[in-house]
C-alpha positions, 0 to 999 in steps of 0.5 A: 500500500502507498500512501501520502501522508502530507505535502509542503509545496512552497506556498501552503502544506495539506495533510491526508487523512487514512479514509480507503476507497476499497484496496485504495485511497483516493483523496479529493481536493478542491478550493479557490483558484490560487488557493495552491491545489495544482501546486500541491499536485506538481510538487509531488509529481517533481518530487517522486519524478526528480528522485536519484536526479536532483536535491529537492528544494528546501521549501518542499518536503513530502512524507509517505506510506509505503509498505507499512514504512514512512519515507522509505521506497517509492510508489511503483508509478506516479502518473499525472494526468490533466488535459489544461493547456495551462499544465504545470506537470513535467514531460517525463524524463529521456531514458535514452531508449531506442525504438529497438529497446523498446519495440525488439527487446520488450524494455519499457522501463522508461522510469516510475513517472509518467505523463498522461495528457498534457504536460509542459511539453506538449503543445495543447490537446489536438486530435492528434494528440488523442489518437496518440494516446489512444494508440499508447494506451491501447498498445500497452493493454494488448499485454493485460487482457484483465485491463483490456477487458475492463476499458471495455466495460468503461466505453461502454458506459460512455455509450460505445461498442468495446472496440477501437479501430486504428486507420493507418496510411502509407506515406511515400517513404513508409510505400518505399520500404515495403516496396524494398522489403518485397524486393529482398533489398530492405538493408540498400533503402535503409541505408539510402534512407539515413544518407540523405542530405536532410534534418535528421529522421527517427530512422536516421537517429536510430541507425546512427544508435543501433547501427543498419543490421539491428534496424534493417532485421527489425524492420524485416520482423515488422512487415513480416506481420503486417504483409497482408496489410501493407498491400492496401495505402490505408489499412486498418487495426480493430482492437476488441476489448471483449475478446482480446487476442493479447499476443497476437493483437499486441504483436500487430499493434507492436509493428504499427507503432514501430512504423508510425514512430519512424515516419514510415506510416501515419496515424490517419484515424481512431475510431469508436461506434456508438451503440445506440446508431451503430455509425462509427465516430472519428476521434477528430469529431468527437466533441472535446469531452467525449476526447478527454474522457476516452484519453483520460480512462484508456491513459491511465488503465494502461499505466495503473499498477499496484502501489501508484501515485495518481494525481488528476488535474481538473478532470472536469474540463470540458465534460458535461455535468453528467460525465462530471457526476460520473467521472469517480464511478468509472474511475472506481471501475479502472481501480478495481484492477489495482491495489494499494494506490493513492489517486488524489485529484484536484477539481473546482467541480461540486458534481465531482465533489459530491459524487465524492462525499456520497462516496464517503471519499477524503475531501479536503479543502485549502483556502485563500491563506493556503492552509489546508484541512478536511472539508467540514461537511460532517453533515454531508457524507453519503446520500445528505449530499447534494450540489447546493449543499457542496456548493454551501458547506465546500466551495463557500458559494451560496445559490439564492432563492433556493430550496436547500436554505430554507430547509436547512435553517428550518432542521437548525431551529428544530435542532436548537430548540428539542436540544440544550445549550450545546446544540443552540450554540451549535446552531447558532454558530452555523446560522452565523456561517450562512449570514456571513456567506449570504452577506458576502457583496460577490454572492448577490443574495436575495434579502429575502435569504438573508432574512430567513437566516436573521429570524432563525437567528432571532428564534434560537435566541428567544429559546435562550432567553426562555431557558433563562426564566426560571419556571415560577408557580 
């Protein structure tokens, strides 16, 4: 089991609590905007991702859980995931690996942290941009049928057949090797290929790495699986989640990316169907949400392992109030797979804070002053939790004319009045929170508001004052 116990980031320190969510820990935060929560984030991902690289700075320090042990090991990954073109997560660090390490020698150990979505590198989300993480989630899958059948699951939650189809095109280079390989003369193009006056090429780098023998056999080994499909210029890969055929879908999607990645063939398309018309959807028009949601969930099943760290950034971005509800269910859904991980998300979202307090997940809050500490919304776990009830007692954002104060102050005075003088000072100091909540100029608050909370205020007085004349006969 890992486990954070608390962060200091340069501007505010939080400290988690111990609340699981099955074989894992998951821990929301949420909190104004400034209030340090994506920094908090950040300072764990360069914590664990600068690890054997660099002292860490003197105004950061994060304790942990491991095994049973504080501060000793590390969490088998620690993936970071958001989708804002605003990320403030590293890109992972270049272990040098070559696409024969890779793709020949099955090596993917690329170090413990990983990037899923956007980080400082990555220029923005695009299509292409999903197709390749799409096509990166899937490859990884194809070695774990469990988790290839469970991704299935979660598309078809989102409405889709628990299928992928990959589309690929031949470019004039990607025609010209195969071509030569057919041609038993694949070793001359290779060479002719990295000889070229140009900037340098993915094949070119990896020749100049891996020496012409290495790279032309590995080539060979490629179009040897992909004969039937190099004949056509676009050609496509269906990956079905329900019946996966690991080995030999992976060893197909294996060559289809070796190819992609030396610029001899191109990602044309990912396609997903829906169940409901049956027509095949392009990612490149599926709406930004429906993009995210597909890259976040098939992104992180491909990375999860026991024992990691996960930190979500925003996932609400661009998904519709349904999807926000409904994000922590299917996340619960990919952590079935997994034991022992921590996954903190950070989110402005109150549908994903109250899916998280129904959930009886961690919630905590940090404020203006950077300090952190558990939400208070005692109140609130389980099913008393409702949005104007999170938007109230988490975000500190009233909605007016609403329903939810009336019948709030109305279970206070009830409260205050069948209970003593601990449960009317109790009373009295939440109807003293909502007045200076409702009072705020940016809330706009109806006086009519205002004056429910005033006469509440009034009636749980007049029970003191009742309780302090003595009962004379």
């Amino acid at each position: 089991m890992f486990r954070i116990e608390s962060v200091r980031s340069p501007r505010c320190e939080l400290h988690f609590g111990r609340r699981k969510q099955g074989d894992n820990h998951v821990s929301v935060i949420t909190g104004p905007n400034g209030s340090g929560k994506t920094e908090i984030l950040t300072t764990l991902a360069n914590w664990f991702r600068n690890q054997g690289h660099r002292r860490h700075s003197s105004n950061t320090s994060v304790s942990w859980v491991s095994g049973g042990a504080s501060n000793f090991g590390v969490p088998s990954r620690v993936i970071a995931q958001t989708f804002s073109p605003f990320s403030r997560f590293a890109a992972p660090r270049n272990v040098n690996l070559t696409l024969l390490d890779i793709y020949a020698d099955d090596a993917r150990d690329t170090g413990i942290y990983r990037s899923v979505g956007i980080n400082r590198m990555t220029r923005g989300m695009s299509s292409t941009l999903s197709k390749r993480t799409l096509e990166r989630g899937i490859f990884q899958l194809t070695e774990s049928p469990e988790h290839a059948r469970t991704l299935g699951h979660v598309l078809y939650e989102l409405g889709f057949l628990d299928r992928i189809t990959l589309s690929y095109r031949q470019n004039a280079l990607g025609l010209e090797a195969y071509n030569a390989y057919s041609s038993g003369l694949l070793g001359d193009f290779v060479s002719r290929a990295t000889s070229r006056p140009r900037i340098k090429s993915p094949l070119m780098r990896e020749v100049e790495r891996e020496g012409l023998a290495d790279v032309t056999r590995l080539l060979e080994s490629a179009f040897d699986l992909l004969r039937e499909h190099m004949r056509q210029s676009i050609f496509e890969f269906t990956f079905d989640f329900a019946h996966a055929r690991a080995s030999e879908d992976f060893a197909v999607l294996q060559a289809l990316t070796l190819l992609r990645r030396l610029n001899l063939l191109h990602l044309e398309s990912c396609k997903v169907t829906s169940i409901h018309s049956g027509k095949p959807l392009d990612l490149a028009d599926a709406s930004s949400g429906q993009q995210q949601m597909l890259c976040s969930l098939v992104g992180l099943l491909s990375e999860l392992r026991d024992d990691s760290l996960v930190l979500i950034d925003e996932p609400e971005l661009s998904l519709h109030p349904t999807w926000q509800m409904t994000f922590l269910d299917r996340l619960k859904v990919l952590l079935r797979q997994v034991r022992g991980c921590h996954i903190i998300l950070a989110t402005h979202s109150p549908l994903i804070v109250q899916s998280a307090l129904r959930a009886n997940l961690e919630v905590l809050q940090l404020y203006d002053d950077f300090e952190g500490a558990p939400a208070d919304v005692s109140r609130q776990y389980g099913e008393r939790a409702s949005v104007e009830s999170t938007l109230l007692d988490v975000f500190g954002t009233p909605v007016t004319d609403s329903v939810y104060l009336s019948n709030e102050v109305f279970d206070i005075v009830t409260g205050a009045e069948s209970g003593g003088a601990t449960s009317r000072n109790a009373a009295r100091a939440r109807l003293r929170k909502l007045q200076t909540l409702y009072s705020r100029q940016e809330t706009r608050a109806n006086p009519g508001d205002l004056n429910i909370i005033e006469k509440a205020l009034q009636l749980v007085s007049a029970a003191d004052d009742e309780e302090a004349i003595p009962d004379v006969k």
